[in-house]
N, C-alpha and C positions, 0 to 999 in steps of 0.2 A: 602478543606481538607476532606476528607472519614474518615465516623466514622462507627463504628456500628451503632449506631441509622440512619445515613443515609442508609446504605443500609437498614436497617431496612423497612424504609421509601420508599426506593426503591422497596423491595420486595413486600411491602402492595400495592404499586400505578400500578408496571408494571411486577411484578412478578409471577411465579405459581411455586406451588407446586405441585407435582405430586407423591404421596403416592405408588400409582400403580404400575406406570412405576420406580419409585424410580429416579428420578432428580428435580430438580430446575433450572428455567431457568427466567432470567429476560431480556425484553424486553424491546431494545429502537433503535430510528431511527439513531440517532449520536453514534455510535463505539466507538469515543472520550472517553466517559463516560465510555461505560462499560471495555475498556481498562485500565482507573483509577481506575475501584475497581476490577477487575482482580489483578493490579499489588498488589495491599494493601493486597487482601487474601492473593497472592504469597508471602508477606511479612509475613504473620500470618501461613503459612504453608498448606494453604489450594488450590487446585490445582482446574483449571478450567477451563473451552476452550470457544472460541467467533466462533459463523459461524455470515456470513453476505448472506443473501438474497437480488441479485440484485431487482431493479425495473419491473415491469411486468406489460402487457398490456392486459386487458380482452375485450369484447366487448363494455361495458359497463360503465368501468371506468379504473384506473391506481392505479396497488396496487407498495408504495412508495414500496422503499429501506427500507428493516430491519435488525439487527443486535439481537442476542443474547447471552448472557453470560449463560453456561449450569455448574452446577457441579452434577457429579454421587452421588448414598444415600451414599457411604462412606465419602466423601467429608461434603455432609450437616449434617451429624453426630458431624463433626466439628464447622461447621457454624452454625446452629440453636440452639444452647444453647444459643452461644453470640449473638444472634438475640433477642432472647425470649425475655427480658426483653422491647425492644423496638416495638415489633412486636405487631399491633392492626389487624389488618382486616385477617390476615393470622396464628395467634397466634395458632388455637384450631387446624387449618391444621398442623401446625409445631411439633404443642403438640403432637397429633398424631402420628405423621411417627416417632417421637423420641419414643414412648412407643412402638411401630411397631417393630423398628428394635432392640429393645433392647430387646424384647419379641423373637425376631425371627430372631437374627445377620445374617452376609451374609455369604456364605458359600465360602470357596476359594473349588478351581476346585480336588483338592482331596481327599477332604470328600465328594463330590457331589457324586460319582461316586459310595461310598461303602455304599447310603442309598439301604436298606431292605434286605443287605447284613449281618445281624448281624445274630448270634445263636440266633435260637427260641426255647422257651420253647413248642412250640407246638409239636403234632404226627407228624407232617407234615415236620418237619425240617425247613429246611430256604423258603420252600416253592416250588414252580414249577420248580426252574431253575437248584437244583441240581437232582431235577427226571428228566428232558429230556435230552436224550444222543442221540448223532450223531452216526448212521450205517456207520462202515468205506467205506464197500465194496455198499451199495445201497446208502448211502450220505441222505438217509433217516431218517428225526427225528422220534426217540422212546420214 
């Protein structure tokens, strides 16, 4: 049976967090597993994807078959509160990225567009983009 404390436990043993890149992804060789707590998030609301890496041949050795279970920082927004209380080795990582993104939410694609686009109290206006204008006839910027 999948609990939080098991992924919990999960995430501490074969898990990373990634503050950075913003994902969480938990590693393991049998798919099996991460399929079962795939479907329990799916249950809890929280959305997730599995890629699997075939087996590969170096000179030197054989790296197995891998599987990992990825969810985006909106996603672990969800999951790492109910992790927290279960969470040892990866706690102060979790703590983090949760004061991270609530300090700094994600931006959807149309407010992205209209940063340093506001009125400026400055001389300057909104800055360089409303001073340069295009010359119709030489295609020349002014």
């Amino acid at each position: 049976m999948i609990t939080w404390a098991y992924i919990a436990g999960f995430t501490d043993g074969e898990g990373t967090i990634d503050s950075r890149g913003g994902y969480m992804r938990l590693y393991q060789s049998k798919a099996d597993v991460l399929y079962r707590i795939q479907e329990f998030l799916t249950e809890h609301g929280i959305k997730s994807t599995i890629a699997t890496r075939k087996a590969r041949k170096t000179n030197f050795f054989v790296i197995s078959s891998e599987s990992h279970l990825q969810l985006n920082s909106i996603e672990m927004l969800k999951l790492l509160p109910r992790l927290l209380p279960f969470l040892i080795v990866k706690k102060t990582l979790a703590q983090d990225f949760i004061r991270y993104k609530r300090l700094f939410p994600p931006m959807d694609a149309r407010n992205a567009g209209k940063l340093g686009r506001q009125v400026s109290s400055s001389s300057y206006g909104m800055g360089l983009h409303d001073k340069i204008k295009r010359d119709v006839v030489t295609g020349r910027w002014t």
